[in-house]
FIKOLMAR-690670 format. One record per residue (C-alpha): x, y, z. Coordinates in steps of 0.5 Angstrom, whole numbers, padded with zeros to 4 digits, always signed. Layout:
<atoms>
XYZ...
</atoms>
This chain:
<atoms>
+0000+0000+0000+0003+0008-0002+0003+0011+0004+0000+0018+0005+0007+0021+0005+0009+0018-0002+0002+0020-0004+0003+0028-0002+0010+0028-0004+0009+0026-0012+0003+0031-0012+0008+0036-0010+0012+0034-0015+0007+0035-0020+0005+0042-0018+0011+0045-0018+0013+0041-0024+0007+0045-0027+0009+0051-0024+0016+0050-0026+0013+0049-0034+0010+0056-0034+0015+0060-0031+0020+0057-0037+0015+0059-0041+0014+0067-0038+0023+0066-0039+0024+0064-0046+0025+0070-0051+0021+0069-0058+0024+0073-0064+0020+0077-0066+0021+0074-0074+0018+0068-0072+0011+0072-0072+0010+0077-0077+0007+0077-0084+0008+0081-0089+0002+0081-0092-0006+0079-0090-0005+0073-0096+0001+0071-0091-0001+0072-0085-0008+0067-0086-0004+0062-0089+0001+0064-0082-0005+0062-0078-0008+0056-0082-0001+0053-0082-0001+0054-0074-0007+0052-0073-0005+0046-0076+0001+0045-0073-0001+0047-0066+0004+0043-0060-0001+0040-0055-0007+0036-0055-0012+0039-0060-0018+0034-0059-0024+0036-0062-0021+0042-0065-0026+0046-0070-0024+0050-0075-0028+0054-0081-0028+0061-0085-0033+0067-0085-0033+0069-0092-0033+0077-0092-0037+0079-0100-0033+0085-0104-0033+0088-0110-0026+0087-0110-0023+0082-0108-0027+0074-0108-0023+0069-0103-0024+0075-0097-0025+0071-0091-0025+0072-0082-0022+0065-0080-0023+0062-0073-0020+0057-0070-0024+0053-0064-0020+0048-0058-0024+0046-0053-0023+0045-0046-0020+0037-0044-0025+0036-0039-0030+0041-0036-0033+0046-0040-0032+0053-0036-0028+0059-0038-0027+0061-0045-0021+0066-0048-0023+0069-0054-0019+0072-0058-0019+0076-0065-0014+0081-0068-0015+0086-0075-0022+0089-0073-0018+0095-0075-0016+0092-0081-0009+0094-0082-0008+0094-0074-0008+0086-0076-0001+0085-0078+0001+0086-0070-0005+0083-0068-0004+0076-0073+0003+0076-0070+0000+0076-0062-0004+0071-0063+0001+0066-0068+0006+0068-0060+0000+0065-0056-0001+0058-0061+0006+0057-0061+0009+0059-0054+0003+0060-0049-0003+0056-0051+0002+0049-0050+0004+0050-0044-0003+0053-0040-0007+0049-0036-0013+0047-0041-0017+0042-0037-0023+0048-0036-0021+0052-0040-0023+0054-0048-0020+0058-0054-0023+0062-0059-0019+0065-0065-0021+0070-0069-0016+0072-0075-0017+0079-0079-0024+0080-0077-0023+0087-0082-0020+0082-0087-0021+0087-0093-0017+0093-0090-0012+0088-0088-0011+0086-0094-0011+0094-0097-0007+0097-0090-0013+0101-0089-0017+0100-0082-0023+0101-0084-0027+0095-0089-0029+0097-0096-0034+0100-0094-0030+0105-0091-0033+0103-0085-0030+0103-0077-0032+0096-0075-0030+0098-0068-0035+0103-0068-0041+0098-0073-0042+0092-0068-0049+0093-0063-0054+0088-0063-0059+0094-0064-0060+0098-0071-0061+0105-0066-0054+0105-0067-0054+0107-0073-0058+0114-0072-0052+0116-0066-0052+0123-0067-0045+0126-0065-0046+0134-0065-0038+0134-0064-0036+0131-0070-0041+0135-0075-0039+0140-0072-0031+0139-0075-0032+0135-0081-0029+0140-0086-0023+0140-0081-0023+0132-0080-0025+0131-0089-0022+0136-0093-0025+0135-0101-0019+0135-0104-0013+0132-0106-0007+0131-0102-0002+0135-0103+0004+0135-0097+0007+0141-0101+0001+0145-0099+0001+0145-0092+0005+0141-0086+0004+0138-0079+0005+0145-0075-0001+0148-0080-0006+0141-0078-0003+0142-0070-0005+0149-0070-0011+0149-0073-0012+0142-0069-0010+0147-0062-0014+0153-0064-0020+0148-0065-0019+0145-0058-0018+0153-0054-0025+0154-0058-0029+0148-0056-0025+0144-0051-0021+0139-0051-0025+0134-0048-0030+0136-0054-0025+0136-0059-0024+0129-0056-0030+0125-0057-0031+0129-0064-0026+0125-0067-0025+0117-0064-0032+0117-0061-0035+0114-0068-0040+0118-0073-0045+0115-0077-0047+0121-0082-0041+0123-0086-0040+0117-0090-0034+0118-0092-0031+0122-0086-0027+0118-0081-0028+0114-0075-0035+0112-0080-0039+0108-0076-0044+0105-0081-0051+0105-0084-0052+0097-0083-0048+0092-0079-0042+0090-0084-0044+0083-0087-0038+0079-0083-0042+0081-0077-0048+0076-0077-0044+0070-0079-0039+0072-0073-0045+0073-0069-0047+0065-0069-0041+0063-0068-0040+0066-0062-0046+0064-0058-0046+0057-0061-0038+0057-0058-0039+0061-0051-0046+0058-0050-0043+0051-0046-0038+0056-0042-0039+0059-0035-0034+0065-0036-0032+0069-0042-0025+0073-0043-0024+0076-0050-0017+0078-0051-0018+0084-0058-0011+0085-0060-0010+0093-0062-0004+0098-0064-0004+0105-0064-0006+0108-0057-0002+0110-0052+0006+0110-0050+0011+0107-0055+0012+0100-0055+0008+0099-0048+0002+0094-0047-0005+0098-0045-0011+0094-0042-0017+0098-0044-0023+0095-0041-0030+0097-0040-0034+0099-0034-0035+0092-0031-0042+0090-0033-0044+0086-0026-0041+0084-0019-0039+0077-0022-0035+0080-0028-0031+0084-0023-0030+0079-0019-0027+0075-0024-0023+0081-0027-0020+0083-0020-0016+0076-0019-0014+0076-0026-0012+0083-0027-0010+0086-0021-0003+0087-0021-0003+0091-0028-0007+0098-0029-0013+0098-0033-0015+0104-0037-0023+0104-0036-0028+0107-0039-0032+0112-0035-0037+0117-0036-0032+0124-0034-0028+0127-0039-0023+0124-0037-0024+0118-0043-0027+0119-0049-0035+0115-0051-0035+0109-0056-0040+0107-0060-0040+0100-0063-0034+0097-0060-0034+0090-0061-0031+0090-0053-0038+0093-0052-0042+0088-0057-0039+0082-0055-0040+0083-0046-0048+0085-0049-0048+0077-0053-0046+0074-0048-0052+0072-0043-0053+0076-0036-0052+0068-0033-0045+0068-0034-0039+0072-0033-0036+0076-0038-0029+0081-0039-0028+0083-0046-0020+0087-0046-0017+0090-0051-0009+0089-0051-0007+0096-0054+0000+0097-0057+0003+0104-0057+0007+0106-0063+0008+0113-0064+0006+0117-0057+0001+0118-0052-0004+0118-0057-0010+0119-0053-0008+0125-0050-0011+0131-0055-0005+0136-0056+0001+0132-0056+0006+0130-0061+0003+0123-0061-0004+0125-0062-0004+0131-0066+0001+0126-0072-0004+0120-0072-0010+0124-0074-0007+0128-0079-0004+0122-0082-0012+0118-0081-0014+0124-0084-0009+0125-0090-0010+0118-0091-0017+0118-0092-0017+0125-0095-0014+0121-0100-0018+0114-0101-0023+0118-0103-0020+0124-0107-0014+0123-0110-0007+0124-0109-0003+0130-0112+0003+0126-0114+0004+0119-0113+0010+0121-0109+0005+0124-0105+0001+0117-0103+0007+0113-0102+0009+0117-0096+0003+0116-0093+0001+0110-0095+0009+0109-0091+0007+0113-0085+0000+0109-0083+0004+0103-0084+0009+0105-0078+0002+0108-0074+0000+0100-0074+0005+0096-0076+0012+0100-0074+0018+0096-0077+0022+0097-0073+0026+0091-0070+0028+0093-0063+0019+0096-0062+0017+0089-0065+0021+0085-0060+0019+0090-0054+0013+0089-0055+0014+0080-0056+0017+0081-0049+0013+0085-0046+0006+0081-0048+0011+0075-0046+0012+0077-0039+0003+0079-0037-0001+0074-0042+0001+0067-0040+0000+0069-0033-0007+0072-0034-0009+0066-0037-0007+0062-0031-0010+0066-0027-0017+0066-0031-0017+0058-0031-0017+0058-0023-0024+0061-0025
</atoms>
């Protein structure tokens, strides 16, 4: 007969063995160049064959494409790739990138660092994982973030169509600022033109008004930025019915939506809505308590969004179940939601010159090289050592707090 001391010291082996296994996991260094894709065709065949590929055991995986319909283009697709928990159905991470189209190339790369050296070593047995690769296919593939219909799916996404009727007096107010009507011309006038046009505005309205004009969303000015749409965008029903086919067996629901833009250089931002419930907080404290949130709030101290998908997703979710919907956001350029600063006032120009000139024209084709270049390093900056930073850093939080939201 094993004696009860045997017995306890074998358990304890296999705990900190487990234990050990995840801080190796947290220590190894990934090259960033084992991630990245060069191009939306590369980065789904990147995805597929990772699927695929995955080290771990796979049983019953599921795997599909949601066809995206274009004028343009013929095999536009949102792919998702489904691995169920081992043993008991309880929590489910659902994880998506490129709902900012070009924003994907970060976000693919994010999630091919899960499939490859996060999801193999986390605890599966109650746990499940969703991916969602380019959920804004087209603009991927064109390196836009809007879709062909010029529409921002992160401000399209709502169960009701009474969001399509959101007024934004704010924006209408700067539309003629926000989409000039005529060609782009760099030569005519340069940053410190827009900087001080975009300063004055501010001193006249109120920055926090300014604010909400130009990243809250407007669903008027159809070929304006920040359009959110006069209908749900045709991959939303699709995607839709996946979602709560996968989540209805799973208690709580973690989404991770992969995101770049916001915020310091290189650094990781958590962006999370207002807590919907006491169960929900519950469970988003003792996953991420010991790293700072961005929470949207009623003050002026965050700007409104209306159609986000984090939003859409925590309102399919049933009131039964927990849910925690983050957005994971990669800072590129500077502080981009503080109005005023260098960081903030070059990312708009540059989103709005490049819309400018989707929609109008180009004065030279020089013209629509540089910008094309310059809203690649707003998304998808090339530089190796911000690539590698931000590998590292996701490195150090995310297997952690996927630890900690399986023990829920």
């Amino acid at each position: 007969m094993i004696k009860r001391s045997t017995i306890f010291v074998l358990l304890a082996c296999l705990l900190f063995g487990w234990i050990g296994q995840m801080a190796q996991a947290r220590d190894i260094t990934v090259a960033w160049q084992s991630l990245w894709s060069e191009s939306y065709d590369l980065s789904r065949d990147r995805f597929l064959q990772e699927t695929q590929n995955f080290e771990g055991d796979a049983t019953c995986c599921e795997a599909g494409a949601i066809a995206v319909p274009s004028k343009t283009d013929t095999d536009l697709t949102v792919d998702w790739w489904f691995l169920p928990a081992t043993k008991e159905h309880r929590n489910l991470v659902i994880v998506s990138s490129g709902v900012h189209g070009v924003e994907g190339y970060v976000g693919a790369a994010m999630q091919n660092l899960m499939l490859k050296h996060v999801i193999p070593h986390q605890d599966r047995s109650q746990v499940a994982y969703l991916f969602l690769h380019a959920v804004n296919p087209w603009g991927f593939r064109h390196g836009r973030r809007v879709t062909e219909n010029n529409v921002d799916l992160n401000r399209n996404m709502s169960l009701k169509n009474e969001l399509y009727e959101t007024g934004n007096s704010a924006y209408d107010q700067l539309q003629e600022f926000l989409n000039p009507k005529e060609p782009v011309d760099l030569s005519i006038a340069g940053h410190s033109v827009f900087a001080a046009r975009l300063v004055s505005l501010s001193a006249r309205y109120g920055s926090s008004f300014v604010r909400q004009a130009t990243l809250g969303g407007q669903y008027r000015h159809r070929h304006g930025i920040y359009f959110g749409g006069d209908k749900r965008e045709p991959q939303l029903d699709g995607l839709q019915s996946l979602l709560l086919k996968t989540m209805e067996p799973y208690r709580n629901v973690l989404h991770v939506d992969f995101h770049t833009g916001y915020g310091r250089r290189a650094h990781l931002h958590l962006i999370a809505n207002k807590p919907r419930d006491l169960e929900s907080k519950k469970v988003r404290k003792a996953v991420f308590f010991d790293y700072p949130l961005d929470v949207a709030t009623d003050d002026d101290s965050f700007y409104q969004v209306s159609g986000d998908m984090t939003v859409y997703l925590e309102e399919l979710v049933p009131v039964e179940k927990t849910a925690n919907a983050i957005c994971f956001e990669y800072g590129t350029i500077g502080n981009v939601g503080t109005l005023g600063t260098f960081g903030s006032i070059s990312s708009l120009r540059r989103m709005v010159l490049e819309n400018q000139g989707s929609h109008h024209g180009y004065a030279s084709e020089s013209d629509r090289e540089v910008i094309s270049r310059r809203i690649a390093e707003l998304y998808n900056p090339s530089d190796d050592c911000y690539r590698q930073t931000i590998v590292d850093r996701t490195m150090a939080q995310l297997p952690m707090f996927l630890e900690r939201f399986a023990g829920q």
